[in-house]
C-alpha positions as a Markdown table, in Angstrom:
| # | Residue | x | y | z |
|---|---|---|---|---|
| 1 | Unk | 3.9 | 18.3 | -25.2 |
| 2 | Unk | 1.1 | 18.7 | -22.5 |
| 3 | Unk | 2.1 | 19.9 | -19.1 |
| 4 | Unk | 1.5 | 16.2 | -17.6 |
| 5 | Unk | 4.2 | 15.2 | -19.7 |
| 6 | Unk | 6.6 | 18.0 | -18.4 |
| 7 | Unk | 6.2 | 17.2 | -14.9 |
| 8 | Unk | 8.4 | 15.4 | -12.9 |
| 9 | Unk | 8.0 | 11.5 | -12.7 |
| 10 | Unk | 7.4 | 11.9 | -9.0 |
| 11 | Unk | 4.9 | 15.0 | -9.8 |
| 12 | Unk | 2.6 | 12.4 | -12.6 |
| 13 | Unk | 2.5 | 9.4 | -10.5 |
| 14 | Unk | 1.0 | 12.0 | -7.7 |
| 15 | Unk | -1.7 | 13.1 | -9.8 |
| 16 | Unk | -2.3 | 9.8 | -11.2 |
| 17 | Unk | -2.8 | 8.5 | -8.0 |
| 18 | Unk | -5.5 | 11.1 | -6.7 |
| 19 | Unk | -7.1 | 11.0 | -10.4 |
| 20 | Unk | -7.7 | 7.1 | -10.1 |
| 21 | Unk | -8.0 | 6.9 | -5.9 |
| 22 | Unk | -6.0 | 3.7 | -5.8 |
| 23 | Unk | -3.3 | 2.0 | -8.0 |
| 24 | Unk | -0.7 | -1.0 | -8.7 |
| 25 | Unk | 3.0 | -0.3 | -8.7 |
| 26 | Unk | 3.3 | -2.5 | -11.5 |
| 27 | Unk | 0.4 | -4.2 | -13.7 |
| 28 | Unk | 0.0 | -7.7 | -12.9 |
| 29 | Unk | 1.1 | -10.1 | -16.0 |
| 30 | Unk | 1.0 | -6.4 | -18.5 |
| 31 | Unk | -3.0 | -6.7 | -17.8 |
| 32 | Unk | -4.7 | -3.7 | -18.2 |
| 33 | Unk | -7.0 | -4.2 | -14.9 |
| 34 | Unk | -6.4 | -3.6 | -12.2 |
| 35 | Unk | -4.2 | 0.0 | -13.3 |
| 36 | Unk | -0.9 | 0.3 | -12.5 |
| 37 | Unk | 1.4 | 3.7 | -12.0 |
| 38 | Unk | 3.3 | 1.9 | -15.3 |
| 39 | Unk | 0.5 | 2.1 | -17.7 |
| 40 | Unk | 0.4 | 5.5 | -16.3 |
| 41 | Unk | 3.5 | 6.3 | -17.2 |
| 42 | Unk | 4.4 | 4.7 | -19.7 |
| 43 | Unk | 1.2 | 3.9 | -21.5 |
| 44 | Unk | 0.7 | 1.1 | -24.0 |
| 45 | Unk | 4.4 | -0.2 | -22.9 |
| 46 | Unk | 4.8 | -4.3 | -22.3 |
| 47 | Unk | 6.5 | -4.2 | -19.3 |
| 48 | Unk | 9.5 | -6.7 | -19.1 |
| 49 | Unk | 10.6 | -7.6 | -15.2 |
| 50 | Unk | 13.9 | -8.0 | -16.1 |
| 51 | Unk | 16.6 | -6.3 | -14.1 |
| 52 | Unk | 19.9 | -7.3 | -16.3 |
| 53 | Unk | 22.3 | -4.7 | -18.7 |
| 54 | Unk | 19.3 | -5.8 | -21.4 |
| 55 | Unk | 16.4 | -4.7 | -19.2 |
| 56 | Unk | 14.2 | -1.7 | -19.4 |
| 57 | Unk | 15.6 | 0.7 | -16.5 |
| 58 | Unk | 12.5 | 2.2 | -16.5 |
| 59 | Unk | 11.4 | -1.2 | -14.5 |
| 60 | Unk | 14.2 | -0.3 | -11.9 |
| 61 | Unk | 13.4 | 4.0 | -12.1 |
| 62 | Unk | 9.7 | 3.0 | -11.0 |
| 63 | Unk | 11.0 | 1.2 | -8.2 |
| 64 | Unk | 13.1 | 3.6 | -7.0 |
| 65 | Unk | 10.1 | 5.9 | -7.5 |
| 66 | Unk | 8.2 | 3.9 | -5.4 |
| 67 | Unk | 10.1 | 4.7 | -2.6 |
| 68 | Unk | 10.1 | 8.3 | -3.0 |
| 69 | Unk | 6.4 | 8.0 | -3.3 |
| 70 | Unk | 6.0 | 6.5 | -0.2 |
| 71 | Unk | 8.3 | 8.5 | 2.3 |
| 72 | Unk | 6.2 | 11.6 | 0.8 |
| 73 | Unk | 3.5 | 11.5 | 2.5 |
| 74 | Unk | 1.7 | 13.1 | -0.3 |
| 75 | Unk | -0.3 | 9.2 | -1.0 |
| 76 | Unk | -0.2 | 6.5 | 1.1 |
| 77 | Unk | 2.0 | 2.8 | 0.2 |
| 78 | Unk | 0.4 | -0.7 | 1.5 |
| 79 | Unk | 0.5 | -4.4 | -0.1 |
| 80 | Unk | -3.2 | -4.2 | 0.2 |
| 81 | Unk | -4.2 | -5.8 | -3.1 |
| 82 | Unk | -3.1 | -9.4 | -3.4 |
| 83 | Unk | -0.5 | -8.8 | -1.2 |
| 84 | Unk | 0.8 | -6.3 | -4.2 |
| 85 | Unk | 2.5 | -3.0 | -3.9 |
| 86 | Unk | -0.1 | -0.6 | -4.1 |
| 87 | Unk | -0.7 | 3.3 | -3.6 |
| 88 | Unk | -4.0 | 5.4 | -2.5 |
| 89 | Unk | -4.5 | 8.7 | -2.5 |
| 90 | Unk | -5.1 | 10.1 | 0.9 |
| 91 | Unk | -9.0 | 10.3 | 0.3 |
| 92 | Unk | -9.4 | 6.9 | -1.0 |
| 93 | Unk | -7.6 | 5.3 | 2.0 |
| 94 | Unk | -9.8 | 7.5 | 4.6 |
| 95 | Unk | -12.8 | 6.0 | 2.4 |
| 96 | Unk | -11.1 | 2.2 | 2.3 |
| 97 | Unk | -10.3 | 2.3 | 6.3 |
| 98 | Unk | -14.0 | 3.5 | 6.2 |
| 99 | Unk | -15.5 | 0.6 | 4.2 |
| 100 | Unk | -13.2 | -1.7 | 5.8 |
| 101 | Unk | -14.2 | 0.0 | 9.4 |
| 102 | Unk | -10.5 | -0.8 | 10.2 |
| 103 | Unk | -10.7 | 2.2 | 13.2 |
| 104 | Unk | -13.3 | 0.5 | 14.7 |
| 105 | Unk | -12.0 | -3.1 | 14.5 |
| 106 | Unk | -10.5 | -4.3 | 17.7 |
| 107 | Unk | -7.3 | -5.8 | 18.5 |
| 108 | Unk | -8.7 | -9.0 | 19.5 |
| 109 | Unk | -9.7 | -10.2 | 16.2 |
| 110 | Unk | -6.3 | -10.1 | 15.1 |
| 111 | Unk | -3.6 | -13.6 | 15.1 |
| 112 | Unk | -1.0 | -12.8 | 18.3 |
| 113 | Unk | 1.6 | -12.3 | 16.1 |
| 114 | Unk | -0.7 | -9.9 | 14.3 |
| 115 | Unk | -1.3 | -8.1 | 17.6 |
| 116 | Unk | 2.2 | -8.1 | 18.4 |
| 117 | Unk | 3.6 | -6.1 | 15.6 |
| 118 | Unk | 0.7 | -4.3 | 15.4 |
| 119 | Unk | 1.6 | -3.3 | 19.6 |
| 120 | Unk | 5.3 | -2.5 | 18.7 |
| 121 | Unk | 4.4 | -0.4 | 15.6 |
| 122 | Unk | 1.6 | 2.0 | 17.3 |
| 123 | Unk | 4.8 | 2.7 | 19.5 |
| 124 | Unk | 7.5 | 3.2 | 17.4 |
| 125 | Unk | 7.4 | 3.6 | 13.3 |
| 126 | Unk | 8.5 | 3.0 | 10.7 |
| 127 | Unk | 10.8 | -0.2 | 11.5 |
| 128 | Unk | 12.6 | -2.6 | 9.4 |
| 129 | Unk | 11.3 | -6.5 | 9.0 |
| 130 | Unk | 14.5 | -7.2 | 10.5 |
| 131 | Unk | 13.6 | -4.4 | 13.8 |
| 132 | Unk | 10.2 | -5.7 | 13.6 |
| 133 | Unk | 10.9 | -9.6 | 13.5 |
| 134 | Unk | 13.7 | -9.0 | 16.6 |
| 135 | Unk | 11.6 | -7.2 | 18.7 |
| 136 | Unk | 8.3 | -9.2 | 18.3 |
| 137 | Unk | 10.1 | -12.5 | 18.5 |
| 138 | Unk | 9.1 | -13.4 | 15.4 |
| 139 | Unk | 13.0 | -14.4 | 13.8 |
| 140 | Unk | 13.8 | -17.6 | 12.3 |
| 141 | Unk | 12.9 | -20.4 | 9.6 |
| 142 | Unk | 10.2 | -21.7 | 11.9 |
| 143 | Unk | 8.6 | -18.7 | 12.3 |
| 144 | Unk | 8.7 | -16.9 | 9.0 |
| 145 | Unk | 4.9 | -18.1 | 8.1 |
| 146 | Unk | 4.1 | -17.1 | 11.2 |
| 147 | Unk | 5.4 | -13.5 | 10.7 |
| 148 | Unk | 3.8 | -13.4 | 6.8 |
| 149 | Unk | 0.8 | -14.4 | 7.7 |
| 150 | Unk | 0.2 | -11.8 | 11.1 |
| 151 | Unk | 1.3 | -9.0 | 8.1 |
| 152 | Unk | -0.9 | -10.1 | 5.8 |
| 153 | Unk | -3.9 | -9.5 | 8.3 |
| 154 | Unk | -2.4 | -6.1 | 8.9 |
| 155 | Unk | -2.2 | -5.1 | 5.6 |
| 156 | Unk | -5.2 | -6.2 | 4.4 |
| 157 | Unk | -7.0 | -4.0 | 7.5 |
| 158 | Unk | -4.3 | -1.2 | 6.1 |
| 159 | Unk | -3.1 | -1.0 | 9.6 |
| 160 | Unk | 0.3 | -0.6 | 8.1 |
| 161 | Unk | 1.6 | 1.3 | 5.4 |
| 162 | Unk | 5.0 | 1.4 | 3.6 |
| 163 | Unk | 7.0 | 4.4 | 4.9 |
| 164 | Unk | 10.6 | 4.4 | 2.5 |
| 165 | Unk | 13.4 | 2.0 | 3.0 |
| 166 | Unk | 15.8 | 1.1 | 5.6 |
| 167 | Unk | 19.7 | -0.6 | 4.6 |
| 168 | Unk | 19.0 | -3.5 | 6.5 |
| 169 | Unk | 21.6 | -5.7 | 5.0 |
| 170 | Unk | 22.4 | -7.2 | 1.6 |
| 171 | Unk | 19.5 | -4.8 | 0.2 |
| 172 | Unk | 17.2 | -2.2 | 1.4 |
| 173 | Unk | 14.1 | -3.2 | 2.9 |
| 174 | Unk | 10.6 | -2.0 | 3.0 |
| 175 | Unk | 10.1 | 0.1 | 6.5 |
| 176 | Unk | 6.7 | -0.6 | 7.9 |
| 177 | Unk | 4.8 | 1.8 | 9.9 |
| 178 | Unk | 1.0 | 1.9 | 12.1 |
| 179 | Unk | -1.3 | 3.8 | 10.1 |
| 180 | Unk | -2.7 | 5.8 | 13.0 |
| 181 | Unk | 0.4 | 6.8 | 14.0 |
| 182 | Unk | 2.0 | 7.6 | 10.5 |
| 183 | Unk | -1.3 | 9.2 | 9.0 |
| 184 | Unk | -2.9 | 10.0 | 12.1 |
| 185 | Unk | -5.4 | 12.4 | 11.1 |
| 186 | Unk | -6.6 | 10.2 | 8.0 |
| 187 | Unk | -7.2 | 7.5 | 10.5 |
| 188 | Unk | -9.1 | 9.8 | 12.9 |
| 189 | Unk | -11.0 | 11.0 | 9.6 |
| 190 | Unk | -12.1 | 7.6 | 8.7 |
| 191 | Unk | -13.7 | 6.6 | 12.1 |
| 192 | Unk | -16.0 | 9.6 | 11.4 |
| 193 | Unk | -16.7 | 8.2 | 8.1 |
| 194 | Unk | -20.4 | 6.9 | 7.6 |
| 195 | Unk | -19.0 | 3.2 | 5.7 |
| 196 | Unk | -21.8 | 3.3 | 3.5 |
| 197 | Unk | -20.9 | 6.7 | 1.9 |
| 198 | Unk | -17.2 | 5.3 | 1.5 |
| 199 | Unk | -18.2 | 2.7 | -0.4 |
| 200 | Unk | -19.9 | 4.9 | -2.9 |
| 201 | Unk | -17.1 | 7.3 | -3.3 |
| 202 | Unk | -14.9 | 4.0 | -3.7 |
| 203 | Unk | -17.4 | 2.5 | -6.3 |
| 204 | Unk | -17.5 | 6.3 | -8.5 |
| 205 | Unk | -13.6 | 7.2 | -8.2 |
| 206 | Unk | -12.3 | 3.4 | -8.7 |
| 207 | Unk | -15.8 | 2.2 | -11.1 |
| 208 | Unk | -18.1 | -0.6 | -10.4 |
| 209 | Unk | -16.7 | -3.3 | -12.5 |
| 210 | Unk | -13.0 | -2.5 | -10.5 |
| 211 | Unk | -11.3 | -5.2 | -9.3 |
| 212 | Unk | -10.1 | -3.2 | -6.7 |
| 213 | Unk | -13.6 | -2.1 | -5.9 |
| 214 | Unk | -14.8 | -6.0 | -5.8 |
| 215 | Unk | -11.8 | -6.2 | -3.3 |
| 216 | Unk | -13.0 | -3.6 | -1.0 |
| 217 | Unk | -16.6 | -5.1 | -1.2 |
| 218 | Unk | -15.4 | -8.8 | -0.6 |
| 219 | Unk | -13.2 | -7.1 | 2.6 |
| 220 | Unk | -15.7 | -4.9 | 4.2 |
| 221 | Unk | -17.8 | -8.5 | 3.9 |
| 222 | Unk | -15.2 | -10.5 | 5.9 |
């Protein structure tokens, strides 16, 4: 057995993650592209999302792992891609808030509800949705696609990251953090960035033909 195989789970999806500079949690529909941590893993393995006594609990053990991952600060956690949970490896974030020339971006361009949460989180992070949706007035049936579309725009700037879970009722929930105040010295890094030189680095580490390169291009375009 090679010594990637006798690390710990925690230790692999680390190295994986700097190896490939950005992946999936899970692989969309057992696809092969865009990668995932699971075919890293657990290689040439259909993955079933089934969370019953007959389920893989390796579906449930990567989840878990998920949230150690992100509270480590050794990668960074978004819902960049497709709104999916996805890691980056520290570089490869500096590089994508490069391409995306998210440090440079004002405020302004941003939905108010955007520019709310984004406010409350550069003061105070990681929160809950529930912390986030109270103190941003943002609570209710109305106002839930109000709230999911304001995060959308954040994540897809990676202004906010993943940063562990909070109990915040029935089940834990994701707690949400401001990437210049989390990662602080990646953000400062990537406003000295010259764009066009993250972009190459994206396009050698991630390929070309990645769909997760295509979705860095089609960003940095918008």
């Amino acid at each position: 057995m090679d010594n990637t195989r006798r690390a710990k789970p925690l230790e692999r999806a680390v190295s994986a993650i700097e190896s490939r500079g950005i992946l999936l949690v899970y692989p969309i529909q057992n696809r092969p592209e865009p990668p995932s941590l699971w075919s890293v893993l657990h290689p040439r393995t259909h993955m079933r999302w089934e969370w019953d006594e007959s389920g893989d609990d390796r579906v449930a053990r990567l989840w878990h792992l998920r949230q150690e991952l992100s509270s480590s600060s050794l990668v960074v956690y978004t819902k960049w891609f497709r709104n999916r949970a996805t890691f980056f490896s520290k570089e490869a974030f500096v590089c994508a808030l490069s391409a995306l020339k998210s440090p440079f971006l004002g405020a302004r361009a941003l939905s108010p509800a955007a520019q709310s949460i984004d406010t409350l989180l550069r003061e105070s992070s990681p929160l809950s949705v529930k912390e986030i949706k109270s103190q941003t007035g943002l609570r209710g049936r109305l106002l839930e696609s109000t709230y999911e579309k304001a995060m959308k725009e954040l994540w897809a700037r990676l202004w906010i990251v993943g940063y562990g879970e909070v109990d915040d009722g029935a089940f834990p929930s994701l707690a949400v953090g401001s990437s210049p105040l989390l990662f602080e010295d990646l953000w400062e890094t990537a406003g000295r960035r010259d764009p066009a030189e993250s972009i190459e680095w994206l396009k050698c580490k991630t390929g070309a033909d990645s769909l997760f390169f295509r979705q860095v291009l089609k960003s940095a375009k918008a």
